[in-house]
C-alpha positions as CSV (number, residue, x, y, z in Angstrom):
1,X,1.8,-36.2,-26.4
2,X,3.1,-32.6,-25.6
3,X,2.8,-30.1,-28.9
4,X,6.0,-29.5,-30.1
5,X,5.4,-26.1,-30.0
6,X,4.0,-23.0,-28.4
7,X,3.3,-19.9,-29.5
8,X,2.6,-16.6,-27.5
9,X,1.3,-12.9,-29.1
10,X,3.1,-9.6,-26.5
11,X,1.2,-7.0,-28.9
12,X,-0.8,-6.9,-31.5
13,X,-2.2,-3.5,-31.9
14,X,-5.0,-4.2,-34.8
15,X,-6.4,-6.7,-31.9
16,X,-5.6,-4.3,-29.0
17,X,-4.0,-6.9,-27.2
18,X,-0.7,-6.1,-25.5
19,X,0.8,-7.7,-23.0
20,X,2.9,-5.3,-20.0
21,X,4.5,-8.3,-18.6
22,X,5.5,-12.3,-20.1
23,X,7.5,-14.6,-19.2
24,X,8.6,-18.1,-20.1
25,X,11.0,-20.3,-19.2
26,X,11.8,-24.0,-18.7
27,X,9.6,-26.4,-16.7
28,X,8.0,-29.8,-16.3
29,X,5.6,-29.0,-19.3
30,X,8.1,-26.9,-21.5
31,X,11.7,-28.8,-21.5
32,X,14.2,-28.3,-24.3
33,X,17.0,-31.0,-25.0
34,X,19.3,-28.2,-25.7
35,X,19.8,-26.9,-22.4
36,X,17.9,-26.0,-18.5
37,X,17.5,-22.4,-17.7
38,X,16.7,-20.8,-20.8
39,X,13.9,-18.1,-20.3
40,X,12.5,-15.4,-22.3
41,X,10.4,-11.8,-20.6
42,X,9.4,-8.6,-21.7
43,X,8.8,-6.0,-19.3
44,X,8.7,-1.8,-19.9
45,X,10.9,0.6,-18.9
46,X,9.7,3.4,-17.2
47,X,11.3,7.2,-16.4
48,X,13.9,9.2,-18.0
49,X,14.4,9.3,-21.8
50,X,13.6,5.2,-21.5
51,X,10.3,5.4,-20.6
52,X,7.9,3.1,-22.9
53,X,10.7,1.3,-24.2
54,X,9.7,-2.7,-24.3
55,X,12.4,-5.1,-23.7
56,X,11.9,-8.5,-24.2
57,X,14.8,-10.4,-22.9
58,X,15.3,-13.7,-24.6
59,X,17.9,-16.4,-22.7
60,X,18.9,-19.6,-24.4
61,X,20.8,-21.2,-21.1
62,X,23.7,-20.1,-22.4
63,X,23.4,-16.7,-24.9
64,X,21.1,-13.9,-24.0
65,X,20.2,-11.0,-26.1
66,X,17.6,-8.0,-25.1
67,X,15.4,-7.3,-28.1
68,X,13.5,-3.7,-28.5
69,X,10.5,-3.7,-30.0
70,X,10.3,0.0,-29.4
71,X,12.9,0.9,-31.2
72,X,12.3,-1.3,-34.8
73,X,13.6,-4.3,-33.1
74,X,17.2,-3.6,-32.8
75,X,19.3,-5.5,-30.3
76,X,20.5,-3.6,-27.1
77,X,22.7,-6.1,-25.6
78,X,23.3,-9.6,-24.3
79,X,26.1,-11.8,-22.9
80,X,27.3,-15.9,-24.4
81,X,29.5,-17.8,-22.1
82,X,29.9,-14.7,-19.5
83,X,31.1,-12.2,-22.8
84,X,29.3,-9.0,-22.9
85,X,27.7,-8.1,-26.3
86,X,27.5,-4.5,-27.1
87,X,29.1,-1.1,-26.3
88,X,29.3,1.7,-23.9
89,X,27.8,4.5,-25.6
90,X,27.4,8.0,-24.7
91,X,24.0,7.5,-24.8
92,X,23.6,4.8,-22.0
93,X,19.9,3.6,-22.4
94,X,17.3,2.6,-24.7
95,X,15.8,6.0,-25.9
96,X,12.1,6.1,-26.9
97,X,11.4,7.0,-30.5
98,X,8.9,9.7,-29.0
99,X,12.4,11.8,-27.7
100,X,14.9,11.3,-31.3
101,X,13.9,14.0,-33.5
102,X,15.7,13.0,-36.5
103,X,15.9,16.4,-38.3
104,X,18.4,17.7,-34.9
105,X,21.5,18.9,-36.0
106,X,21.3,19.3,-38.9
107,X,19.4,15.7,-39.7
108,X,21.8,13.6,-37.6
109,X,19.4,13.4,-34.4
110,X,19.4,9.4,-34.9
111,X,22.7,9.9,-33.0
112,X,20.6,10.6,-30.1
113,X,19.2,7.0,-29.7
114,X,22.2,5.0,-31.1
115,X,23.8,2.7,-28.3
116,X,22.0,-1.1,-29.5
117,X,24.7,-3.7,-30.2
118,X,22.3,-4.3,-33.6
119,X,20.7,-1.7,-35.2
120,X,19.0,-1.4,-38.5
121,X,20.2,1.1,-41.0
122,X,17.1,1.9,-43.4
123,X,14.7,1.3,-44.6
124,X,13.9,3.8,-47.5
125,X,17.6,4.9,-46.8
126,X,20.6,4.2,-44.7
127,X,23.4,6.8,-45.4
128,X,24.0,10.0,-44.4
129,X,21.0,12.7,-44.5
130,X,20.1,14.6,-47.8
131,X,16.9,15.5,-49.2
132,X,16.0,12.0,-49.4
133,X,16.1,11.0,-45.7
134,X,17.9,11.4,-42.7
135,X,20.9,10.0,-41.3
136,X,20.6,5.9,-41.4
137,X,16.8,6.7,-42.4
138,X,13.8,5.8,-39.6
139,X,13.6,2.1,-38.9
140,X,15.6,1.8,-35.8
141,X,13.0,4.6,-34.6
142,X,10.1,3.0,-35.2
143,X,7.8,1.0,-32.7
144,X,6.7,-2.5,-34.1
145,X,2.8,-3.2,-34.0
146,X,3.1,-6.9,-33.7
147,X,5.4,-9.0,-31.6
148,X,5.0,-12.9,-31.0
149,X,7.3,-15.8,-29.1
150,X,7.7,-19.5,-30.4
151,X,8.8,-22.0,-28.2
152,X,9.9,-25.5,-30.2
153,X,10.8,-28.6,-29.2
154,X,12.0,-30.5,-32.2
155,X,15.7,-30.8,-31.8
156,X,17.5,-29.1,-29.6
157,X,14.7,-26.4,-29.4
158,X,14.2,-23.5,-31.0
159,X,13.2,-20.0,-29.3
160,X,11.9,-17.2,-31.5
161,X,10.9,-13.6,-30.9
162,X,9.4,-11.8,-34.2
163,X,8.2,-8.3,-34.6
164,X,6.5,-6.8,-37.5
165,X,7.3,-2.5,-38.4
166,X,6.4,-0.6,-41.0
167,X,7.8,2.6,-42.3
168,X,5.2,3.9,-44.2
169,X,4.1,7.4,-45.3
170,X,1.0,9.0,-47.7
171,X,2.9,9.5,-51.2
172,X,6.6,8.0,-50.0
173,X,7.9,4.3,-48.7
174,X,5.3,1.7,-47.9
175,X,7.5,-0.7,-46.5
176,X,6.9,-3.7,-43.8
177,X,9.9,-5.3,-41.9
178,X,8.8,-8.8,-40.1
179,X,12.1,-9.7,-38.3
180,X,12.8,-13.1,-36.7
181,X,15.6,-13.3,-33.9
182,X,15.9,-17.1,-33.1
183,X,18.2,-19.0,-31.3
184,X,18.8,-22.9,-30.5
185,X,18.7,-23.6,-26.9
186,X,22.4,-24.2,-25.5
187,X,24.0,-22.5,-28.8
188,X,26.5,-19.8,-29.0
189,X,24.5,-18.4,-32.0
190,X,21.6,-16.0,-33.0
191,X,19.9,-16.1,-36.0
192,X,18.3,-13.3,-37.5
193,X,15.5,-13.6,-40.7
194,X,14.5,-10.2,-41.7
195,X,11.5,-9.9,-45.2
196,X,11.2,-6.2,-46.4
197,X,7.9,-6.0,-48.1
198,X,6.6,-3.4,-50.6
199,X,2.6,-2.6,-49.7
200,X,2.7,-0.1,-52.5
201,X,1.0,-0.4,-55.6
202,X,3.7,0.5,-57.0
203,X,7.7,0.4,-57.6
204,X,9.6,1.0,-54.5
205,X,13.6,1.2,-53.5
206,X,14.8,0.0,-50.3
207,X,18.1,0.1,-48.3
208,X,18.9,-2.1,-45.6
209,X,22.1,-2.2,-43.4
210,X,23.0,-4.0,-40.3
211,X,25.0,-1.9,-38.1
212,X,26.4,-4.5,-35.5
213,X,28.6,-2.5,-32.9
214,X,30.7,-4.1,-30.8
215,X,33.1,-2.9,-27.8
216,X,35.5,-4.9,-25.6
217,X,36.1,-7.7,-24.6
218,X,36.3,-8.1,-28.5
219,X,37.3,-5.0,-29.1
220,X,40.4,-3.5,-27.5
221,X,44.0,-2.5,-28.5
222,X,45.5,-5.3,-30.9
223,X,42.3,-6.7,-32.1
224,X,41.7,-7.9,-35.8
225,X,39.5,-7.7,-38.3
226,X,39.3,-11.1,-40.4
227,X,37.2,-11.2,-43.4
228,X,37.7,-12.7,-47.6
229,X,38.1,-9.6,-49.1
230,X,38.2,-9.3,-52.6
231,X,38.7,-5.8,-52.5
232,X,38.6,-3.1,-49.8
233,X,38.7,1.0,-50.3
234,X,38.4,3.3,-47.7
235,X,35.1,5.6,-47.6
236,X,36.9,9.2,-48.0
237,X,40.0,11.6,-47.6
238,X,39.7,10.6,-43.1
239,X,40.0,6.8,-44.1
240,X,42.8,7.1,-46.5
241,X,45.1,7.7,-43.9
242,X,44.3,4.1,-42.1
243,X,43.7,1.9,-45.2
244,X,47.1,-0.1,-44.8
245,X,45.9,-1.1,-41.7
246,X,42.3,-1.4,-42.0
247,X,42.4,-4.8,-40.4
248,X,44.3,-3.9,-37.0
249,X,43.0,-2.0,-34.2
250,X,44.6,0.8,-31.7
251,X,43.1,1.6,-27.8
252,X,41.2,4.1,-27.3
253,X,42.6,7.6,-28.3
254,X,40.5,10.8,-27.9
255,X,39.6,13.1,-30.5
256,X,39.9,9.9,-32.8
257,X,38.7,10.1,-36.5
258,X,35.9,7.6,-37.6
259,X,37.5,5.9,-40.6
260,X,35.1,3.6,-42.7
261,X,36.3,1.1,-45.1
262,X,34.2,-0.9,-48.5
263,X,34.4,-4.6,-49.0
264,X,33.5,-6.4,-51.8
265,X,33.5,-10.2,-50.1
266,X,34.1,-13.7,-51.2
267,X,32.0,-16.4,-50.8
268,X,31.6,-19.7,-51.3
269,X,29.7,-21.9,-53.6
270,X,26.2,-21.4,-51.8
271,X,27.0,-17.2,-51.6
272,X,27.9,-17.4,-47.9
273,X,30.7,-15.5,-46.5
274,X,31.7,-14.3,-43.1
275,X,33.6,-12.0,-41.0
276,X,35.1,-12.1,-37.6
277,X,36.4,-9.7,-34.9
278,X,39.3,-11.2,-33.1
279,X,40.4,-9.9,-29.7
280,X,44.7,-9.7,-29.2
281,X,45.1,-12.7,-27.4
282,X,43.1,-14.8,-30.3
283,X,40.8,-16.3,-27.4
284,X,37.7,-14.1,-27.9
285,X,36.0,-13.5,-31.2
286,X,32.2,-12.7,-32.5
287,X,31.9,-13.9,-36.1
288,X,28.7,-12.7,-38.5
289,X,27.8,-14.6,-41.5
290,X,25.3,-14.2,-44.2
291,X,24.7,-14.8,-47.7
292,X,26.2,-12.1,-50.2
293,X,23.1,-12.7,-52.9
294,X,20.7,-10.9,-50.1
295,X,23.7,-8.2,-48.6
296,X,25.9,-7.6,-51.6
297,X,28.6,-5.3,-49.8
298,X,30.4,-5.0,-46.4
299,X,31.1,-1.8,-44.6
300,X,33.9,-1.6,-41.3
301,X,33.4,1.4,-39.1
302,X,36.1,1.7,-36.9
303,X,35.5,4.4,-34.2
304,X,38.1,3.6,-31.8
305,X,37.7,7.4,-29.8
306,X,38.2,7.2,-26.4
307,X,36.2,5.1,-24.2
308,X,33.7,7.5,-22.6
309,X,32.9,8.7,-26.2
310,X,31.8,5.4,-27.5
311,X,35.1,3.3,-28.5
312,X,33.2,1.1,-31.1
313,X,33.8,-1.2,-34.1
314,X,31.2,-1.8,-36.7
315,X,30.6,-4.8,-38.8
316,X,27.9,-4.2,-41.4
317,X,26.4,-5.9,-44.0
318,X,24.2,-4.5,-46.3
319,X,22.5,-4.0,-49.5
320,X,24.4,-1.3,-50.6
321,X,27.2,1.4,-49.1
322,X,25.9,4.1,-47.0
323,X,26.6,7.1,-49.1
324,X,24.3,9.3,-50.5
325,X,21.5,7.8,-52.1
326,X,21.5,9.1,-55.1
327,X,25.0,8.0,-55.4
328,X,24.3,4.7,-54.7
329,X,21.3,4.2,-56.9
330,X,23.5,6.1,-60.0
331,X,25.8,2.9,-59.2
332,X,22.8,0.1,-59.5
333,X,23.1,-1.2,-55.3
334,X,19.9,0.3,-54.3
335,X,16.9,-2.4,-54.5
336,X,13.6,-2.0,-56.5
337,X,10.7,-3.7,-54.9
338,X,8.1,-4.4,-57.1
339,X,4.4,-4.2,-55.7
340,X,4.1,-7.0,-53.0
341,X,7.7,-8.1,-53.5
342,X,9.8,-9.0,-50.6
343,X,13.9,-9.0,-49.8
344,X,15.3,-11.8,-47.3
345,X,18.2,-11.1,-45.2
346,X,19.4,-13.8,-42.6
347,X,22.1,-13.0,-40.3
348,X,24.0,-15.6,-37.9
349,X,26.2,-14.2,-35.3
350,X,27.9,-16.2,-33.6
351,X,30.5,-16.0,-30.3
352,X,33.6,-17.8,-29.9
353,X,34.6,-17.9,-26.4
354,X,37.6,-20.0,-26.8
355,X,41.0,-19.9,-28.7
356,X,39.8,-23.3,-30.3
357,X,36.6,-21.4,-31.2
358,X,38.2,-18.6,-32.7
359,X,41.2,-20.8,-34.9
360,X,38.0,-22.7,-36.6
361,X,35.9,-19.5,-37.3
362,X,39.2,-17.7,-38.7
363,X,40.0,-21.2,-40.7
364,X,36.9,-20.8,-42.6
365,X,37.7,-17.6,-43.3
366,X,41.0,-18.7,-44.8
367,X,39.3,-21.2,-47.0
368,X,36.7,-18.4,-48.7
369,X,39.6,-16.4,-49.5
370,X,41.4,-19.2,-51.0
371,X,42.2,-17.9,-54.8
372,X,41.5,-14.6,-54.6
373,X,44.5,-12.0,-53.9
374,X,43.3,-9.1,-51.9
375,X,43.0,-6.0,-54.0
376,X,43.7,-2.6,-51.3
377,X,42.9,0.7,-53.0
378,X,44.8,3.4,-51.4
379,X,42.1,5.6,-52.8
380,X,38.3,6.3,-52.2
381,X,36.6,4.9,-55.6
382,X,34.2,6.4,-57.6
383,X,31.9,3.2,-57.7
């Protein structure tokens, strides 16, 4: 009999093995029950500000997503039943890590490489800069040393792309992110398992957010924002203005305000909860879910500028708010590591494609938020 598995290493740098080309996809010898046509192959980019950048595309016959191991394994874009994923950012391609210098502008230069659909806020820090790090911290700009694909058959199938990073430094953060993106062949899903590991001998903090942009055909004028919210406040003073309508969208308008808005979340009886971005007919929606025990708090950026500025919603779970770090930890949200210890955070995004789709994703919504009265603070609040 056939294994019911296969396993394939792209780069492994303490091995010096690194593969410029893969590609695998369904055949005689490698069939999932799932679904035909589902591929997965990594090439480079080469010229402009792009050049160096890995891509390894992964296709499950029905959902596709481009991962970047170049750039800490963020997601760049993908499509699900002929829906694009992502955004239209001003900046339109993958940017090397080599060309981001972090300290620009007065230590916002991670701007200069933002335009994945998933990035990673983190992971020493994830707010905005201060003497403790730069804006969103250094993850999303740093190349991973490992990457490997997994191919199984049980099921379904299952296809898996994982990349190991680490932001480390002499006398600072010694932390290892192993990320999993895996996907069932035929699904409208993506699952992704992220460990943080301390390789310090000693105590370490760590801050993790997912920022997960999305554009149209989700986003657009009339779209919703559906979540169980215990609780909701905006950031500061510019999101004060839109909290009694944190939940509803405008078009595009230029010169628009970023407005950010806190969540505290309910859950149900296992800790899960979930969110969902509804478009204004009610027929298009991307939902993520995730266990509150691993990401805590919620965080809604609504950036809805005009479109050739980067008209953008962002869902993000996380481990704590992205303020100031030393706010945060004053406030007990930042996570201490112990020496060898680990933090788990599993995402699953998912894409509804259907008004069916979308009625059952914003049902289950309804049932987490069952008993609990939505408290709106009209106010940022000091904790």
């Amino acid at each position: 009999m056939p294994p019911s598995s296969r396993h394939w290493v792209l780069t492994d740098v303490l091995k010096r093995s690194w593969q410029e080309n893969f590609s695998v996809a369904a055949g005689p010898g490698l069939k999932l029950a799932g679904a035909d046509g589902w591929s997965v192959n990594k090439y480079t980019l080469r010229g402009g500000l792009s050049d160096g950048v890995d891509v390894v595309d992964l296709n499950n016959g029905r959902l596709s997503v481009s991962i970047l191991p170049t750039r800490g394994m963020g997601l760049w874009r993908g499509t699900c039943d002929g829906l694009e994923r992502g955004w239209k950012s001003p900046v339109e391609l993958p940017v090397n890590p080599v060309y981001v210098n972090a300290l620009d502008r007065g230590g916002i230069g991670w701007l200069a490489g933002f335009n994945e659909w998933l990035c990673r806020c983190g992971l020493n820090s994830n707010g905005p800069p201060s003497a403790e790090g730069t804006l969103h911290g250094r993850i999303a700009n740093i190349p991973a040393h490992y990457v490997d694909v997994a191919v199984s058959t049980d099921g379904d199938g299952t296809i898996s792309v994982t990349g190991v990073v680490d932001e480390t430094m002499m006398f600072g953060p010694c932390l290892r992110l192993k990320s999993t993106v895996q996907t069932a062949a035929g699904s409208n899903r993506l699952t992704i398992i992220d460990e943080i590991t301390n390789l310090a001998g000693i105590d370490r903090e760590m801050e993790l957010l997912y920022h997960t942009n999305i554009g149209g055909p989700f986003l657009e004028e009339g779209s919703r924002f559906v979540a169980p919210v215990i609780s909701v406040a905006p950031r500061d003073l510019a999101a004060v203005t839109g909290i009694g309508t944190f939940s509803k969208y405008a078009g595009p308008v230029a010169g628009y305000a970023e407005q950010v808005f806190y969540f505290d979340l309910a859950t149900d009886k296992g800790g899960r909860t979930q969110t969902l971005l509804v478009n204004s007919q009610g027929d298009r929606g991307l939902s993520i879910a995730f266990d509150k025990r691993q990401l805590p708090w919620f965080a809604l950026w609504k950036n809805t500028q005009a479109e050739a500025d980067g008209f953008c919603t962002g869902l993000e779970p996380a481990t704590n708010f992205p303020n100031l770090k030393e706010f945060e930890r004053k406030q007990g949200r930042v996570v201490m590591l112990p020496p060898g210890g680990s933090h788990t955070a599993v995402l699953e995004i998912a894409i509804h494609s259907t008004m069916p789709m979308v009625r059952a994703a914003e049902a289950q919504i309804a049932e987490l938020q069952r008993g609990h009265e939505p408290k709106v603070h009209a106010k940022p609040q000091a904790a």
